[in-house]
C-alpha positions as CSV (number, residue, x, y, z in Angstrom):
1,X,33.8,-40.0,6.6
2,X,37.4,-40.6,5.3
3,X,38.7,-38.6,8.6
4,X,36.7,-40.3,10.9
5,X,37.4,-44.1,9.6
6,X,41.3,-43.3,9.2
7,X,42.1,-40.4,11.2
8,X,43.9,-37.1,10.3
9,X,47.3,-38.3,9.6
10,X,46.2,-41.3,7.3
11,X,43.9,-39.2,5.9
12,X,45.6,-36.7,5.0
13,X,48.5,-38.7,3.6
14,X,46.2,-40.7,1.2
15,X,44.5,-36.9,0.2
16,X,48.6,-35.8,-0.5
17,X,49.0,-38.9,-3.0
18,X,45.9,-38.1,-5.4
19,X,46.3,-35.7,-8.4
20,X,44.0,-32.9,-9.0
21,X,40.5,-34.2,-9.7
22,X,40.7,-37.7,-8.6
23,X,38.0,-39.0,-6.6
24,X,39.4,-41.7,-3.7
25,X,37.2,-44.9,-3.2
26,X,38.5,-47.3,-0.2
27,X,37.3,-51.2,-1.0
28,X,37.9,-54.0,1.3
29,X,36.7,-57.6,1.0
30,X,37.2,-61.0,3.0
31,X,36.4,-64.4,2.6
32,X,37.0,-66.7,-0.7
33,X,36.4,-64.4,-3.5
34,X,37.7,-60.9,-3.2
35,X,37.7,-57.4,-5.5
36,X,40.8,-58.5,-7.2
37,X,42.6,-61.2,-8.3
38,X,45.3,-63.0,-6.4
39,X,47.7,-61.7,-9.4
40,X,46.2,-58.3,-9.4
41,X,49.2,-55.9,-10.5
42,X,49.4,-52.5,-8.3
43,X,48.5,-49.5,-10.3
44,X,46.4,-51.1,-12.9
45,X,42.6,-51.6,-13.6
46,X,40.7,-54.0,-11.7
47,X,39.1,-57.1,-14.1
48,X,36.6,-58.0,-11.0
49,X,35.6,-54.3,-9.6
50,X,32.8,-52.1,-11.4
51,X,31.4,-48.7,-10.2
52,X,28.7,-47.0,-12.5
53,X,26.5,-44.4,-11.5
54,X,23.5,-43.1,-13.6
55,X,24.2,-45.6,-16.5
56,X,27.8,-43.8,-16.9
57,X,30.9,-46.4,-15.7
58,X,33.4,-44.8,-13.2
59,X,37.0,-45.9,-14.7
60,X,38.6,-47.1,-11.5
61,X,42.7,-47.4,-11.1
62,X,44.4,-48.3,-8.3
63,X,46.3,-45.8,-6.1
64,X,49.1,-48.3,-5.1
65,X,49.0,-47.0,-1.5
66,X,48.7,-49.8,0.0
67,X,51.8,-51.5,-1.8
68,X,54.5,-50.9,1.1
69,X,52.2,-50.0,3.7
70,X,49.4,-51.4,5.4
71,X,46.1,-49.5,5.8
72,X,45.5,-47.8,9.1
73,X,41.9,-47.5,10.5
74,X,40.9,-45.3,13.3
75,X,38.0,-47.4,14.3
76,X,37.5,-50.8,14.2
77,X,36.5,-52.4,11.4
78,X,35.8,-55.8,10.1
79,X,39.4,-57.1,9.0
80,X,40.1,-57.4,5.7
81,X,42.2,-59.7,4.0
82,X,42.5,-57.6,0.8
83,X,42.2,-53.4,0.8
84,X,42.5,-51.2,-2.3
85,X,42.2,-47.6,-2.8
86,X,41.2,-46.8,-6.3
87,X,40.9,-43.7,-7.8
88,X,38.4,-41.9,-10.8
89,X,38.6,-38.5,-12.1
90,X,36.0,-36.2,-11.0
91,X,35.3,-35.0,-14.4
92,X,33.2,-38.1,-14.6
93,X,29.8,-36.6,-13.0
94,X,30.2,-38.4,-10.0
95,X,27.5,-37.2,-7.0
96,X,28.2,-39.0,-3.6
97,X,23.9,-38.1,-2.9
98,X,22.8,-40.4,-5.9
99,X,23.2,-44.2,-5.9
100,X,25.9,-46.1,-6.7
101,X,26.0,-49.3,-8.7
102,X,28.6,-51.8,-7.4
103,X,29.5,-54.8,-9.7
104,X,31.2,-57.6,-9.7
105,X,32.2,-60.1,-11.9
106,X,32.5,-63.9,-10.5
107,X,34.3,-66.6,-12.2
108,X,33.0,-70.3,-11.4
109,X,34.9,-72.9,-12.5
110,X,32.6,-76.0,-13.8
111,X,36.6,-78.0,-13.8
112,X,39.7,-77.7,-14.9
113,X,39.3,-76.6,-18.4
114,X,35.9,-74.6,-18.4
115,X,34.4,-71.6,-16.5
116,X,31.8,-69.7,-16.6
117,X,31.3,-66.2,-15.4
118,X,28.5,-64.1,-13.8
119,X,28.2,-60.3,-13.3
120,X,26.7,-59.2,-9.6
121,X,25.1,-56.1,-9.2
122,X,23.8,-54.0,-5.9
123,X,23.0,-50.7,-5.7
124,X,24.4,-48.3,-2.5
125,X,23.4,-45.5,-1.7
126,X,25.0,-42.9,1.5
127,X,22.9,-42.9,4.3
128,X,21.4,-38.7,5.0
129,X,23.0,-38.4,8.1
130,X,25.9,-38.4,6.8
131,X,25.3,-36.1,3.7
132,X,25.4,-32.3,4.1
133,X,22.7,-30.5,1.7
134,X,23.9,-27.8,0.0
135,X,22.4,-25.0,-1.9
136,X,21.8,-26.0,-5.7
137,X,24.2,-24.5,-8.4
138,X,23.4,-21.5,-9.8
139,X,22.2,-22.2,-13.2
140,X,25.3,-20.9,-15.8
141,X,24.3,-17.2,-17.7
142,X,24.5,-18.4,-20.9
143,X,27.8,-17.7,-23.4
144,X,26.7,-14.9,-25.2
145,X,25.4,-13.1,-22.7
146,X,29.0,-13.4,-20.9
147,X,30.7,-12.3,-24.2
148,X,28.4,-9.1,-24.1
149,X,29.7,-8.9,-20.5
150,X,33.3,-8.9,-21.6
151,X,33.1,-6.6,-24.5
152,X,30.2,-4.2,-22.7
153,X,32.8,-1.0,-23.2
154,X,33.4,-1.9,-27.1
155,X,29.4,-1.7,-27.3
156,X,29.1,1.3,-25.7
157,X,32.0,3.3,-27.5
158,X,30.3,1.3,-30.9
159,X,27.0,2.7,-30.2
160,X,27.7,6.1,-29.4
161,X,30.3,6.6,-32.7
162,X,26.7,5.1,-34.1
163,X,24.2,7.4,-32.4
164,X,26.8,10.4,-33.6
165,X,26.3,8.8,-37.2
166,X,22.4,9.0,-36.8
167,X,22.6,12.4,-35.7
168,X,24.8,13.6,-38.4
169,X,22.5,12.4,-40.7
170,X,19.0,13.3,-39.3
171,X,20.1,17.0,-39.1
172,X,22.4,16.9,-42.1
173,X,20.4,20.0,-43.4
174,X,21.3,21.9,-40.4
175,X,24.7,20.8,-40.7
176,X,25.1,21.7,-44.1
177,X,26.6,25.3,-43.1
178,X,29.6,23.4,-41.5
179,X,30.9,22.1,-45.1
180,X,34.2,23.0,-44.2
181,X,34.6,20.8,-41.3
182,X,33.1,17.9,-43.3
183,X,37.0,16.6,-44.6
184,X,38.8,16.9,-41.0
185,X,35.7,14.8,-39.4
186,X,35.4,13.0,-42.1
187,X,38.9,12.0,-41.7
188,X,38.4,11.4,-37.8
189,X,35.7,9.1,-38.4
190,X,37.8,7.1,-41.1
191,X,40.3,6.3,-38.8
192,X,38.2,5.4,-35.9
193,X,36.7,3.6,-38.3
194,X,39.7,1.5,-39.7
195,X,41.4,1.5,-35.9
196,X,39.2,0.4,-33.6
197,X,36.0,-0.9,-35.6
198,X,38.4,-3.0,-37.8
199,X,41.4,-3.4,-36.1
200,X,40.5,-3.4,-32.4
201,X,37.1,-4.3,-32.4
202,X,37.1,-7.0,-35.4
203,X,34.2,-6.0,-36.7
204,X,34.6,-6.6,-40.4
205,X,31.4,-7.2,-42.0
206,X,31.4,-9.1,-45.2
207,X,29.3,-11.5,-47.4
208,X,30.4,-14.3,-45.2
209,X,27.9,-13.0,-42.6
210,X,25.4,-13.0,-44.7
211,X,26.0,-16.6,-46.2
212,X,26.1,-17.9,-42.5
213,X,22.4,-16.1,-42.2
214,X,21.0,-17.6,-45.0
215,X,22.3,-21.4,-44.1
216,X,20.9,-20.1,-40.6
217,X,17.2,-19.4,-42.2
218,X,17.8,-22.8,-44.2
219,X,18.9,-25.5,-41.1
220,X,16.8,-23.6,-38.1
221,X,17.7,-19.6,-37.2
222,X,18.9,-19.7,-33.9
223,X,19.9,-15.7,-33.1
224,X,22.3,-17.1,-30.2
225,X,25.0,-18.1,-32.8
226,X,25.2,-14.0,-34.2
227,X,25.1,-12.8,-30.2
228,X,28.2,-14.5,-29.9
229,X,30.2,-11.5,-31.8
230,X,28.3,-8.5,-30.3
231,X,30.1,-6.0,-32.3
232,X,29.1,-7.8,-35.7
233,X,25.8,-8.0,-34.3
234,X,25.6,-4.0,-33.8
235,X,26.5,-3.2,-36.8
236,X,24.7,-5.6,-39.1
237,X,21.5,-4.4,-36.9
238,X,22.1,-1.0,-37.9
239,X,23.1,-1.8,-41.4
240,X,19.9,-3.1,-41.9
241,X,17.8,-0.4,-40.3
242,X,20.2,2.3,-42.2
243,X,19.6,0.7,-46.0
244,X,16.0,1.7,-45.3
245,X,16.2,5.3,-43.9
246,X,19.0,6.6,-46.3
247,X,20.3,3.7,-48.3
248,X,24.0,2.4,-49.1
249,X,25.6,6.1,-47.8
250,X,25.7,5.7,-44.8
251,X,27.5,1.9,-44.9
252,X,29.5,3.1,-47.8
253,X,30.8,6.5,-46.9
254,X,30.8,5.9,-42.8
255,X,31.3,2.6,-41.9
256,X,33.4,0.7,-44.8
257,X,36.6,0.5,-43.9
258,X,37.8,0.5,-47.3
259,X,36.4,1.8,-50.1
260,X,35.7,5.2,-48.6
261,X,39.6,5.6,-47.7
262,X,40.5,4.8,-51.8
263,X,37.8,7.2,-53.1
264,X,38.7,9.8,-50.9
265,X,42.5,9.4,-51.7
266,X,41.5,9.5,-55.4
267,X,39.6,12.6,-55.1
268,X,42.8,14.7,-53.4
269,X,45.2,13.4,-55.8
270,X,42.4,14.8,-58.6
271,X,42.3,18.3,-56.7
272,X,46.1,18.3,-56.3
273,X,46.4,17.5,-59.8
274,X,43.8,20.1,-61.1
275,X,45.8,22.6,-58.5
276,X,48.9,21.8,-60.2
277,X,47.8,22.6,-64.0
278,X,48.2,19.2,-64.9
């Protein structure tokens, strides 16, 4: 519409002078009362002029394109004696496909000291042949499952250290003839522990969590706000499926990131010691 009522070079000039976002409305009037007042300042807000659309008010500025050069038109048009291209940002919702409200606000003078003013409304909306349909928006995946997106391989490398830790433990009979490899994996699964679980990964589970559960169970559980953090999520999952199956040794000897590391230091400074005769 804008290239056809004021051709390519006019058009494109105008499209040039708007900032990112803006949204380019062309308003022309005639006759004894127009848009703007005779000491309408260029740039500013218009007292006169009102677009809303769904309720929601459309702040309109003017462009100031008009200042040192007259409009050009393309096609004939009715002439008019005052033409203004204002401006909103698009982050307003605006849809050119639903109705627009148009206001305007009149100013009567009853005489020379009093006057009285009246707000005039119409509705417009663009005719179909000139509106293009378009496929509806994909509805947006929701946050979380994004975030899981994002952080799929931190999962995956989470779950199979975790499915290594449920093995190890459901066969820990059979195991038992490898005691002598239980320090150097034990040492291994430490620092992946401490490195990526805790460092890396952030996944530092602590009574916080737990707090933010119980105020979840008190205002409305809503599981969306613990899918956020998928890693936390993991591992207070299995936490609580592990405290059931074999108690606090699996949390506290596998997956603390802390108090395993000081109780196994404390145990080789007791063999050193014993080693040493002291």
């Amino acid at each position: 519409m804008g290239k056809n009522l004021l051709g390519e070079e006019e058009y494109q000039r105008i499209m040039d002078a708007l900032a990112p976002g803006e949204i380019a409305v062309l308003v022309g009037s005639r006759g004894a009362y127009h848009h703007v007042a005779q000491d309408f300042v260029a740039g500013t807000t218009p007292a006169r002029l009102t677009l809303r659309q769904e309720g929601s008010p459309l702040p309109l500025r003017d462009a100031d394109l008009y200042h040192a050069q007259p409009p050009v038109f393309a096609q004939p048009v009715v002439p008019f004696d005052r033409t203004h291209i204002f401006t909103f940002s698009a982050q307003s919702g605006f849809d050119p496909a639903f109705p627009i409200t148009v206001g305007m606000t009149v100013q009567l003078k009853k005489n020379f000291l009093e006057s009285e003013s009246f707000s005039v409304h119409t509705d417009f909306t663009l005719p179909d042949m000139v509106q293009i349909p378009v496929a509806p928006p994909e509805k947006p995946r929701p946050l979380w499952l994004r975030i899981w997106d994002d952080r799929l391989g931190e999962v995956l490398v989470l779950g199979l250290y975790l499915a290594l830790l449920t093995a190890v433990f459901v066969f820990q009979r059979r195991l038992g003839r490898f005691a002598r490899y239980l320090t150097p994996v034990r040492l291994v699964s430490l620092s992946f522990v401490i490195l990526f679980i805790g460092f890396y990964a952030q996944g530092q589970l602590s009574v916080v969590n737990i707090y933010t559960l119980l105020l979840s169970l008190w205002n409305g559980f809503d599981i969306t706000v613990f899918l956020l953090d998928p890693i936390l999520f993991v591992l207070w999952s299995y936490v609580f499926v592990s405290l059931f199956l074999w108690g606090r040794g699996l949390y506290c000897g596998w997956l603390c990131r802390l108090v395993p590391c000081r109780n196994w230091w404390r145990r080789q400074r007791k063999s050193c010691g014993s080693a040493s005769g002291k």
